[in-house]
C-alpha positions in Angstrom: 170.5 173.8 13.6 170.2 170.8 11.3 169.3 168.4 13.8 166.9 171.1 15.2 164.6 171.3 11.9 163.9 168.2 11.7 162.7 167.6 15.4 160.8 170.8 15.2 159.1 170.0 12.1 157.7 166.6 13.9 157.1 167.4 17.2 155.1 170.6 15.6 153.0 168.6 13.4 149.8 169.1 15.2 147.5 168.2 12.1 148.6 164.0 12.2 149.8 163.3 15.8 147.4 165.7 18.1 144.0 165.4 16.0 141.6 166.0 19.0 138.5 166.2 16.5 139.1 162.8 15.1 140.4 160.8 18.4 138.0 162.0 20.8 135.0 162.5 17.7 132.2 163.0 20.2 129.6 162.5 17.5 130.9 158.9 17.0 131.2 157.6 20.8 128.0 158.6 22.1 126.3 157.1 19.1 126.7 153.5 20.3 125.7 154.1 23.8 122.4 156.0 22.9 121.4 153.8 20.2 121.6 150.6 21.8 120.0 152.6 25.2 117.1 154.0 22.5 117.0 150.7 21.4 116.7 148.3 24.9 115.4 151.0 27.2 111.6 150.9 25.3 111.6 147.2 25.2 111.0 146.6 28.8 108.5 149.7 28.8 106.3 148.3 25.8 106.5 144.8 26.2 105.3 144.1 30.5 102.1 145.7 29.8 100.8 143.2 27.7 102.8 140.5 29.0 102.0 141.4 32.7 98.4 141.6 32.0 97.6 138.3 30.4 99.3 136.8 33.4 97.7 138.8 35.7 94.3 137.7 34.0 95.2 134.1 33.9 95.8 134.1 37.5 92.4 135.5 38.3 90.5 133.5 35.9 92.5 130.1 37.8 91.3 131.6 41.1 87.8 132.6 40.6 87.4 128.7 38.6 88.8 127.1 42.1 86.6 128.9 43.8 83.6 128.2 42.1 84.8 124.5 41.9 85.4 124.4 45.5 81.4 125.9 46.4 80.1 123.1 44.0 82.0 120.4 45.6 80.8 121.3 49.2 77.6 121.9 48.2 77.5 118.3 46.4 79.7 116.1 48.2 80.0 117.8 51.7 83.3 118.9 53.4 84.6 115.1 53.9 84.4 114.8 49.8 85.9 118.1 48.8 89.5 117.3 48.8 92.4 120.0 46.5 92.7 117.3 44.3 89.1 116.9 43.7 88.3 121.0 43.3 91.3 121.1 40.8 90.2 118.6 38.9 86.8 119.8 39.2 88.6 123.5 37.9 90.6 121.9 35.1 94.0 123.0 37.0 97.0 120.6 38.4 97.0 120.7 41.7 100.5 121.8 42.0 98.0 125.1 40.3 95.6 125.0 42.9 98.2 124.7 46.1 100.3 127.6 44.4 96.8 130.4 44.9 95.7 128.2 48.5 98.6 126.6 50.3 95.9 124.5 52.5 92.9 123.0 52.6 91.8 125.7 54.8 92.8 128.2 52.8 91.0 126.9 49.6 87.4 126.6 51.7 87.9 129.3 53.4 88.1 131.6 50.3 85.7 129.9 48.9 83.2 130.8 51.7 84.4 134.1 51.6 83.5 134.3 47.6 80.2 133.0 48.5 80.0 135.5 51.0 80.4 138.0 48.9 78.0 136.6 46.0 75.5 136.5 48.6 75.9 140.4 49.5 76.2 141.2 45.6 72.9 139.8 45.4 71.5 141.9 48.0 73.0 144.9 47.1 71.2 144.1 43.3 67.8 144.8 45.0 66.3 148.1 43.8 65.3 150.3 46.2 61.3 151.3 46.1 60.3 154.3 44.9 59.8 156.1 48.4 62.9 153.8 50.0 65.4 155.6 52.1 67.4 154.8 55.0 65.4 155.1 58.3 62.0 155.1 56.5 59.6 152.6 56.5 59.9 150.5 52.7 56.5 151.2 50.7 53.7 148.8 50.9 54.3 145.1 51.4 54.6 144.4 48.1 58.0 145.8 48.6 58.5 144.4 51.8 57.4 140.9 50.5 60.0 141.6 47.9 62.8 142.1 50.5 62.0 138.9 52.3 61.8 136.7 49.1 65.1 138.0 47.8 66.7 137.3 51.7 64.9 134.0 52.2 66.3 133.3 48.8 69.8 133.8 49.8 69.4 131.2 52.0 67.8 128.2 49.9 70.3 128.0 47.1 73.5 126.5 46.1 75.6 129.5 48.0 74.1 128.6 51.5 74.4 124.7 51.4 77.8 125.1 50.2 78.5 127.5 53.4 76.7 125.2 55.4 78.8 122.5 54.6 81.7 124.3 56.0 80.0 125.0 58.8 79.5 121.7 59.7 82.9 120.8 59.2 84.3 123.6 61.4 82.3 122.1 64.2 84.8 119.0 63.9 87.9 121.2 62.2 89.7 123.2 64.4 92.0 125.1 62.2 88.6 125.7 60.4 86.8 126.8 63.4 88.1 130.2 64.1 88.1 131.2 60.6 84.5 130.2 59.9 83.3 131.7 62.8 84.9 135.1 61.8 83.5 135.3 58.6 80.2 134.1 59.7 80.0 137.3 62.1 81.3 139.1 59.3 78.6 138.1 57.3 76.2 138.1 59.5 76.7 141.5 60.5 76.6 142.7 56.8 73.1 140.6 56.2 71.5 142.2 59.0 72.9 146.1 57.5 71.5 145.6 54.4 68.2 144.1 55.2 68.6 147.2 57.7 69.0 149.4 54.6 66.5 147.1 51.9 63.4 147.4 54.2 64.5 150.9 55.6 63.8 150.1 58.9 64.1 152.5 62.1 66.5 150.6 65.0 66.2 152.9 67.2 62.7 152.0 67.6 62.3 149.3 70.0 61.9 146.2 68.9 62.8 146.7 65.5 66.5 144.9 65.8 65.3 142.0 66.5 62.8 141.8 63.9 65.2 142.3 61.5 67.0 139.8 62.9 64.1 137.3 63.6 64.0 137.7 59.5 67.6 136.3 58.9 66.9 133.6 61.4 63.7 132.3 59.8 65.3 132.8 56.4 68.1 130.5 57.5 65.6 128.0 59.0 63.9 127.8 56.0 66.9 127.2 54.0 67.9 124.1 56.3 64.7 122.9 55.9 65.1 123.0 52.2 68.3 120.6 52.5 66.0 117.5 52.8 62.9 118.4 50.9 61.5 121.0 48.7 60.0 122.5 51.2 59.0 125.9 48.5 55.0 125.6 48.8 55.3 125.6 52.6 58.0 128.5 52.2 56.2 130.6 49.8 53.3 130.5 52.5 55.5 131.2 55.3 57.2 134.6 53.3 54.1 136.1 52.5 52.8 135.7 56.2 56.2 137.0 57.7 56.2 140.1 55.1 53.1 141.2 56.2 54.4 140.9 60.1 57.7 142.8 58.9 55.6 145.5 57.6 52.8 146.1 60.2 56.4 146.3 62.4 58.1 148.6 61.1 55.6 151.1 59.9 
């Protein structure tokens, strides 16, 4: 029984040996893993949005300058004179920058048509409506009609169409140029002739009245290639007010 007490009083010493509470203390393991989780899980949510952003706005900022750099060097030194080099410098980018957003050549010009492109429909789509305009009616008056010419016409006689022009010509002699040009040119083309469609509400399912409207975009590019050599505006500014006043008896 002596050697029995002793044992019994160890082995039965739950307070010291067994101490659940203290060993497995939940409120102390848990602790670390949240904190630090509390602690790195909000970084990554605060800190992308303002560092993704600024990068994201950097990139379109570098774009939108090589773009614009690569429309002033067509429309100034032709297609032959426009190298990637010569935009980036032109953008105030390496051109390690420049071949990172447009791999090619190609690539570059070809956006850069496309961007023209779409300054050229922004600008038509800028052309308020008259007062009794609405698709399928005739435009009111040839004042507006007039109006509708000059701003087309004008499309055609700046910066944006030589530059496009100029990549025109070189697709003739490019061929990895040719197919693109000729896409986009459609593309264009087709959405020039809606909203002139739209502009001068004009009727095409009146006869005839198609290819009035696009007898307009024709003589408006006309007059911008006769621009290219000459300014030809006192001659133009003649031939828009005779051609409004055709357009309007037409589609009345």
């Amino acid at each position: 029984m002596g050697t029995l007490t002793p044992g019994a009083d160890r082995t039965s010493t739950p307070d010291r040996t067994s101490t659940p509470d203290r060993t497995s203390t939940p409120d102390r393991t848990p602790d670390p893993d949240r904190t630090p989780k509390q602690d790195r899980t909000p970084t990554p949510d605060r800190n992308p949005t303002p560092d993704r952003n600024p990068k994201q706005d950097r990139s379109r900022a570098t774009r939108r300058r090589l773009l614009e750099a690569a429309v002033a060097c067509l429309a100034e030194h032709g297609w032959s004179g426009s190298t990637v080099s010569v935009v980036a410098e032109r953008a105030g980018v390496s051109r390690g920058a420049a071949q990172h957003h447009f791999p090619t050549r190609e690539d570059l010009f070809t956006a850069a048509v496309e961007h023209v492109a779409e300054q050229r429909s922004a600008a038509l789509r800028a052309v308020p409506a008259g007062p009794d305009h609405a698709p399928g009616r005739a435009a009111a008056g040839e004042d507006r009609t007039r109006a509708v010419v000059e701003e087309i016409v004008g499309l055609y006689t700046g910066p944006l169409f030589r530059a496009a022009l100029q990549l025109w010509v070189a697709a003739s002699n490019e061929e990895p140029l040719r197919s693109r040009v000729t896409a986009l040119e459609a593309r264009v083309g087709r959405e020039s002739h809606r909203m002139a469609v739209e502009l001068l509400g004009a009727d095409e399912t009146v006869p005839g009245v198609r290819e009035t409207i696009q007898g307009l975009l024709d003589m408006a590019r006309g007059l911008g290639l006769a621009t290219l050599l000459t300014d030809d505006s006192a001659r133009r500014e003649r031939v828009v007010a005779r051609w409004a006043g055709i357009l309007d008896a037409a589609l009345r």
